[in-house]
C-alpha positions as CSV (number, residue, x, y, z in Angstrom):
1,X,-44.2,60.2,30.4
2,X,-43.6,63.9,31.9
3,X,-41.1,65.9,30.9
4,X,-39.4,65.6,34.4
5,X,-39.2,61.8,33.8
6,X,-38.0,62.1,30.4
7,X,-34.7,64.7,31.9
8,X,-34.2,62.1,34.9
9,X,-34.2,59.3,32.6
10,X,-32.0,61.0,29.8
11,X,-29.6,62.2,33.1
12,X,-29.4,58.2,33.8
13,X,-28.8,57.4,30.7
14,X,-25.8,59.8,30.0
15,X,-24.2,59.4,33.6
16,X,-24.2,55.5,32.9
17,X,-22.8,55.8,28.9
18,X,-20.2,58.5,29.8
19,X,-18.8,57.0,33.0
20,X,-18.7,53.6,31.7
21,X,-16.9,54.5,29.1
22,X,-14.0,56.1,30.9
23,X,-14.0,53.9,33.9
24,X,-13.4,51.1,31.2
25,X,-10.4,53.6,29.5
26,X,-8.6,54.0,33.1
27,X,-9.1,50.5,34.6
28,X,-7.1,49.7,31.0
29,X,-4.3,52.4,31.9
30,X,-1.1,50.3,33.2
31,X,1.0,53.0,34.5
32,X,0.9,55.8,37.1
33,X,1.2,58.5,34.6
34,X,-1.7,56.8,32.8
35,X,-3.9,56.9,35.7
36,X,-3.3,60.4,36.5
37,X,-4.4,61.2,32.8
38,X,-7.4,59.2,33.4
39,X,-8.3,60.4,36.4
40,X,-8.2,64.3,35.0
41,X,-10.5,63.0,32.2
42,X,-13.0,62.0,34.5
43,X,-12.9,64.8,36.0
44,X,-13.5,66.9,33.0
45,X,-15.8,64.6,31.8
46,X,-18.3,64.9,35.0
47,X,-18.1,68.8,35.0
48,X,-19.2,68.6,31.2
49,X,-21.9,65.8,32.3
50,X,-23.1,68.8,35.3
51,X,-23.2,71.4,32.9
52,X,-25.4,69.4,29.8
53,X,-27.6,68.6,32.8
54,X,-28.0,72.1,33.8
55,X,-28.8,73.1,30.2
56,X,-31.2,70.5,29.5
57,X,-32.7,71.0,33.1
58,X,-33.7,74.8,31.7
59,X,-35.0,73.4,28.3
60,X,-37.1,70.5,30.4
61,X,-38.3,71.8,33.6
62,X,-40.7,74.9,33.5
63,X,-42.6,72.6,30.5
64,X,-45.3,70.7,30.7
65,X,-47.5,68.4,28.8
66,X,-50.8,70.1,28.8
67,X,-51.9,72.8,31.6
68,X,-48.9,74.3,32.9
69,X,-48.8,75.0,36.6
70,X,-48.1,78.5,37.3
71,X,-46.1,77.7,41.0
72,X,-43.6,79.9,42.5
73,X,-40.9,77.1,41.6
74,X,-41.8,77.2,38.0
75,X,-41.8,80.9,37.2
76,X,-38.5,81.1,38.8
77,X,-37.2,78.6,36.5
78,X,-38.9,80.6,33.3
79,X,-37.4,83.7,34.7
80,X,-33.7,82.2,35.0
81,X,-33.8,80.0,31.6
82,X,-35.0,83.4,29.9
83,X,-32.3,84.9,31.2
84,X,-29.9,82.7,30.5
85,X,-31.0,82.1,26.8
86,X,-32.2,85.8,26.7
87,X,-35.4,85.5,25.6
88,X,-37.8,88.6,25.4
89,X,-41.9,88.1,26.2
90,X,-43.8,88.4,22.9
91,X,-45.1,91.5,24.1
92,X,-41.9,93.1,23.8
93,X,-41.6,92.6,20.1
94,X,-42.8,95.6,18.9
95,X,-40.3,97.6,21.0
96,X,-37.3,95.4,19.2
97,X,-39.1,95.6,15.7
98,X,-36.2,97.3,13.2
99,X,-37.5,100.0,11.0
100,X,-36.3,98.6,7.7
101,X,-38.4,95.0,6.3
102,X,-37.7,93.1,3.3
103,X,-40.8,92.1,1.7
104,X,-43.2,92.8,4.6
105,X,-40.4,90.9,6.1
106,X,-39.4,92.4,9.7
107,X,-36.6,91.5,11.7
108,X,-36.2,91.9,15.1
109,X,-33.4,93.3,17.1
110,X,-32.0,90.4,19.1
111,X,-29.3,90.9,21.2
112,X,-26.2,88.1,21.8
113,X,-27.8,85.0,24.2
114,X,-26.2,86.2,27.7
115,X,-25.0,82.5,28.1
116,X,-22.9,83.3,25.0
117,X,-21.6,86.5,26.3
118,X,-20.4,85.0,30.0
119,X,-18.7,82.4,27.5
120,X,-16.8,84.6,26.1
121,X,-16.0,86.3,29.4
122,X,-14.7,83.1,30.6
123,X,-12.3,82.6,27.7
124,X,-11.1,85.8,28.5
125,X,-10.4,85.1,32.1
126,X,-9.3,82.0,31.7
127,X,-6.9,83.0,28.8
128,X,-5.4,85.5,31.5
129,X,-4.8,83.1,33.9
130,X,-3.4,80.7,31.6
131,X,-0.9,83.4,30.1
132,X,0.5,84.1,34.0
133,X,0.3,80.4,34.5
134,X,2.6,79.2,31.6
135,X,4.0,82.1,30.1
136,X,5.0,84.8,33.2
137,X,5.5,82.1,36.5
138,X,6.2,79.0,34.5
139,X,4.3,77.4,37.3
140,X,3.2,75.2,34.1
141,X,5.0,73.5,31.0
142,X,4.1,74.5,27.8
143,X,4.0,72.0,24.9
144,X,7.6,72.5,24.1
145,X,8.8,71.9,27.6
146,X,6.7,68.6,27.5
147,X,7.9,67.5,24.7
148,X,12.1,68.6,25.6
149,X,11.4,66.9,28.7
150,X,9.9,63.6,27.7
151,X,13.0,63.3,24.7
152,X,15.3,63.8,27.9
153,X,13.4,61.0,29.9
154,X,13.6,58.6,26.7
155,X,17.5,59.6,26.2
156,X,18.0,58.4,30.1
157,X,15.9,55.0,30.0
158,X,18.4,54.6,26.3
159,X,21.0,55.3,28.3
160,X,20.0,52.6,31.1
161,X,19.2,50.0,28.5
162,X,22.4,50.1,26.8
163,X,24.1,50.0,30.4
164,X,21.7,46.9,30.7
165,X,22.4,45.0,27.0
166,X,18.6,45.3,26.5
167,X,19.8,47.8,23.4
168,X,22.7,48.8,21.3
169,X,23.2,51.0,18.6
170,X,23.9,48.9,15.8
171,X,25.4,52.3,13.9
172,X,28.1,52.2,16.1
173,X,28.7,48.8,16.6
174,X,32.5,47.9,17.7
175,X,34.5,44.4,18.4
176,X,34.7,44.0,22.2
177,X,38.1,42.9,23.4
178,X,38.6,43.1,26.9
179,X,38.6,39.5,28.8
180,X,35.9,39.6,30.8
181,X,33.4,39.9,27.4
182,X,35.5,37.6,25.0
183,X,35.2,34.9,28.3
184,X,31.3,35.6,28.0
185,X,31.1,35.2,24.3
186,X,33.3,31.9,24.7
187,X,30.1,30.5,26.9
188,X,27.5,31.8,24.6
189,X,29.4,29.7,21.6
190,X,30.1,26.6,23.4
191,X,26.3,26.5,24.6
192,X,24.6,27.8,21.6
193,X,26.9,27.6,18.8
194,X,29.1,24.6,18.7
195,X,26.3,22.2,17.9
196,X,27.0,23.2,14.1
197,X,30.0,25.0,14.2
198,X,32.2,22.6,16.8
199,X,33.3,24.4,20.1
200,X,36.8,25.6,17.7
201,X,35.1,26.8,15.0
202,X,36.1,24.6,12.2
203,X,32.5,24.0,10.9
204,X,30.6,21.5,10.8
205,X,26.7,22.3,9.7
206,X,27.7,25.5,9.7
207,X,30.8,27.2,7.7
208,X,34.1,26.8,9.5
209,X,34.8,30.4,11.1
210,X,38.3,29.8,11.4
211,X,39.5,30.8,7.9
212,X,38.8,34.3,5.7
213,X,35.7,33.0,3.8
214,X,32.5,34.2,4.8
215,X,29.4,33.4,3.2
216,X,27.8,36.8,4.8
217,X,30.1,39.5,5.4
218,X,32.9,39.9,7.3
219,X,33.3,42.4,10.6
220,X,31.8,42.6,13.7
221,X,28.4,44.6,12.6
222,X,28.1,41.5,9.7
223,X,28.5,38.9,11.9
224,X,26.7,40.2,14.6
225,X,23.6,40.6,12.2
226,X,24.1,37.2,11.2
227,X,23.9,36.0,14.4
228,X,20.8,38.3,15.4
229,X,18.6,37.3,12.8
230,X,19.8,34.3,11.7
231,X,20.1,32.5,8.3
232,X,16.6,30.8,7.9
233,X,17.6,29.2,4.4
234,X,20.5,27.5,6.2
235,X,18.6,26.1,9.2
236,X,20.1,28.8,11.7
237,X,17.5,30.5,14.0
238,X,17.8,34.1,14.8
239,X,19.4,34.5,18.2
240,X,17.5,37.7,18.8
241,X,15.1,36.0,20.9
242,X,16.9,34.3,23.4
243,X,20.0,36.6,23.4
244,X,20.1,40.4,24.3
245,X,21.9,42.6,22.0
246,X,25.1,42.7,24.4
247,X,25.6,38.8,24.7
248,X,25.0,38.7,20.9
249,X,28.2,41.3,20.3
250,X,29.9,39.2,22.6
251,X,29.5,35.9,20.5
252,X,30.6,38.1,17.7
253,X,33.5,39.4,19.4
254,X,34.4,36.1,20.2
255,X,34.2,34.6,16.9
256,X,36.3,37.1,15.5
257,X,39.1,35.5,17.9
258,X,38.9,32.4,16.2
259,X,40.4,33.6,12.9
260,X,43.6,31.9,11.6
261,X,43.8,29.4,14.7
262,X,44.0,26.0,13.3
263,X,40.9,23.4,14.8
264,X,40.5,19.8,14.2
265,X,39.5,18.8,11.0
266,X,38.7,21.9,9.6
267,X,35.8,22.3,7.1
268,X,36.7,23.6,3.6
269,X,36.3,27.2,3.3
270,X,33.3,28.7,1.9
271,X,31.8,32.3,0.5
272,X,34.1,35.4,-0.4
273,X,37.4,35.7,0.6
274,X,38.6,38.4,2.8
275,X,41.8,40.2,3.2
276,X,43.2,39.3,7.0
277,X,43.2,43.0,7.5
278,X,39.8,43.1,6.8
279,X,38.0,40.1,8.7
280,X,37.4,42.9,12.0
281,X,36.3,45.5,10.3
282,X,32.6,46.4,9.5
């Protein structure tokens, strides 16, 4: 195989790795943000493929296996891969010959590749641009500005998912006791609750919640933990999964009401007794 074939092939090769590697990475991206990332990466990716080709195009082409042809084509592609590497002809060695050798040992005075030098040109422009870019227009945001402006956008969507239920913050956790809430909570109990604890509370699988005993804590942020992850020893199921944080402070709420009313039959009180005072705090 020529060394033509052998660059075309190794082209195919990396054209099909590379891009099927990040065309898998984007097709798994979900949002629009995501594809937008992917879709710069891509981008970057096939403007690193172009330049490897280019290099290994110099290193390839202008070779041969055997007699090389001396065509127009080919000494042009000598002349700009010597360029770019900045190799001298072998003729020239003498004139880049040092005076000093170690141990008949000469070395030669090789300049920096150019390909190196236009490099580091390019970090230099590049660096100017960025500085005007980010640092002088604030056309673009640093890492600090991404960063203050993504902890603002996850401080909003908290803020819109506590407005929703879908979260609370458990810290600061307080006994709702306006109607419309303590109506809600009554529903929740009657549907979910009254199986074991009768719809008034005076036990019946579970502890009567009517009295000052309570087997794990007393106060809404007790309770409401109770309720949200259950008591698996006991036979309750953690509520977590089929109720949102809001509807579960609401049951709490709720079941805070039912203190010192008087059901049916009550059940006989169980766990640690708690002052009156105390059965709504945390």
């Amino acid at each position: 195989m020529s060394f033509k074939n052998k660059f075309l092939s190794l082209s195919k090769s990396l054209i099909i790795i590379l891009f099927a590697v990040f065309y898998q990475n984007a097709f798994a991206q979900s949002t629009d943000a995501d594809l937008t990332k992917a879709y710069y990466d891509i981008v970057g990716v096939a403007i690193l493929l172009v330049l490897i080709l280019i290099v290994i195009g110099f290193l390839f082409f202008g070779m041969g296996e055997g007699v090389k042809r001396e065509s127009k084509f080919s000494l042009g592609l000598d002349r700009i891969k010597n360029y770019i590497v900045g190799l001298k002809p072998i003729e020239k060695e003498k004139d880049m010959m040092l005076d000093h050798s170690y141990d008949e040992i000469h070395e030669l005075n090789n300049n920096i590749p150019p390909w190196f030098s236009y490099l580091f040109w390019l970090t230099v422009v590049f660096s100017i641009f960025y500085m005007i870019n980010y640092h002088v227009l604030s056309s673009g945001d640093v890492q600090a500005s991404e960063y203050n402006e993504e902890v603002k956008l996850a401080e909003l969507k908290k803020t819109e998912m506590i407005k929703s239920g879908a979260l609370l913050d458990e810290s600061k956790l307080t006994a709702l006791t306006d109607a419309a809430s303590l109506s809600s909570g009554k529903e929740i109990f009657i549907k979910n609750c009254a199986v074991c604890h009768t719809e008034k509370g005076g036990g019946l699988v579970g502890p009567n919640l009517t009295d000052d005993y309570w087997i794990h804590g007393s106060g809404i942020k007790n309770i409401f933990a109770t309720v949200k992850n259950g008591v698996p020893a006991k036979g309750m199921i953690s509520w977590k999964s089929q109720l949102n944080p809001r509807q579960i402070q609401e049951v709490s709420s709720f079941i805070l009401t039912l203190r010192g009313t008087n059901p049916p039959n009550p059940k006989a009180p169980e766990g640690i007794l708690y002052a009156a005072q105390d059965s709504t705090k945390n």
